[in-house]
N, C-alpha and C positions, 0 to 999 in steps of 0.2 A: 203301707201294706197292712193286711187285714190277717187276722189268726185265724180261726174256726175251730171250735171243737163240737163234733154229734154227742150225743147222749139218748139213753129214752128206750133203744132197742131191747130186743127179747123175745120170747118163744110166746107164740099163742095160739090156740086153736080155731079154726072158721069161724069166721062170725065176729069172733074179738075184736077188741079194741086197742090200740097203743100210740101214746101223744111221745113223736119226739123231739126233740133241743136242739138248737143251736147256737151258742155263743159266741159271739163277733167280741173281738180285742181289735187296739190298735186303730188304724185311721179310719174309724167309723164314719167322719164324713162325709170322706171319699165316695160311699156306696151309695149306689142311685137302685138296686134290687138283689136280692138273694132269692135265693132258688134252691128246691132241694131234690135229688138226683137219685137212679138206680141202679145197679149192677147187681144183675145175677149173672149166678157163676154158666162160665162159656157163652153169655149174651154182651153186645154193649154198653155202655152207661146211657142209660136214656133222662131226659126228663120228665118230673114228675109235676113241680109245682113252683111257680114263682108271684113275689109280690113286690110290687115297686116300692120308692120311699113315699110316694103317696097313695100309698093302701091298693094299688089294683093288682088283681090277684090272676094270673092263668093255669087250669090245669091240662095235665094229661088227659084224652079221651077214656084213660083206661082205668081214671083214680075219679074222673069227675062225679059228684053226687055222692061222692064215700069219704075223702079226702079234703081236708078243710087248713089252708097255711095261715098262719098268722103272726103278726110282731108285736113285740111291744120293745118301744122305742127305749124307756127307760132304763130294762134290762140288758138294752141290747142282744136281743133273744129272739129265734125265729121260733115259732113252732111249727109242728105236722100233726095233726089229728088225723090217726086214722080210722077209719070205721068198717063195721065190715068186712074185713080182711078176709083175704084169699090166698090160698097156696100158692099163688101167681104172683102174687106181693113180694115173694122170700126176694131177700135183697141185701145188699148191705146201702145202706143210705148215707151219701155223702150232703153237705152244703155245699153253694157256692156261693160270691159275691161276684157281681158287675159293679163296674166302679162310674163314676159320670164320665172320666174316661173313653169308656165302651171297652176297655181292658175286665180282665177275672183273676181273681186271686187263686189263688194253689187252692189242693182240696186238703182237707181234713182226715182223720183216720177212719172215718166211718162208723156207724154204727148197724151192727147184722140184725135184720129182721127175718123171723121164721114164722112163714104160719102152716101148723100142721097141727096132725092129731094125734 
């Protein structure tokens, strides 16, 4: 099994910018993609952004060209870059793991992104 902790979230205003974390513990071999997810309040959790173990990366329609995921193996660490942000962003942003499997690990505690003014 795989841990996850988010990190990274916070308050910003249009336009801004804010990169956030993800930490993977635990049987990191297991994982063949992370992906990192949305939920705003009263909507479903949708997806945002995913990147396999071998770098290929898919976004949301609604993040692509603003929105940039990235790993680095070493740390065992996802990133989210995000750019541009939009009040339509506000969310709380979880991770997840796909395992080779085709099984997903539990979610994480999330981290709340706000963009406002």
């Amino acid at each position: 099994q795989v841990q996850l902790v988010e990190s990274g979230g916070g308050l910003v205003q249009p336009g801004g910018s804010l990169r956030l974390s993800c930490v993977a513990s635990g049987s990191i071999f297991s994982i063949y993609a992370m992906g990192w997810y949305r939920q705003a309040p009263g909507k479903q959790r949708e997806l945002v952004a995913t990147i396999t173990s071998g770098g290929r990366t898919n976004y949301a329609d609604s993040v692509k060209g603003r929105f940039t995921i990235s790993r680095d193996n070493a740390k065992n660490t996802v990133y989210l870059q995000m750019n541009s942000l939009k009040p339509e962003d506000t969310a709380v942003y979880y991770c997840n793991a796909e395992y080779y499997s085709g099984s997903y690990s539990g979610w994480g505690q999330g981290t709340q992104v706000t963009v406002s003014s």
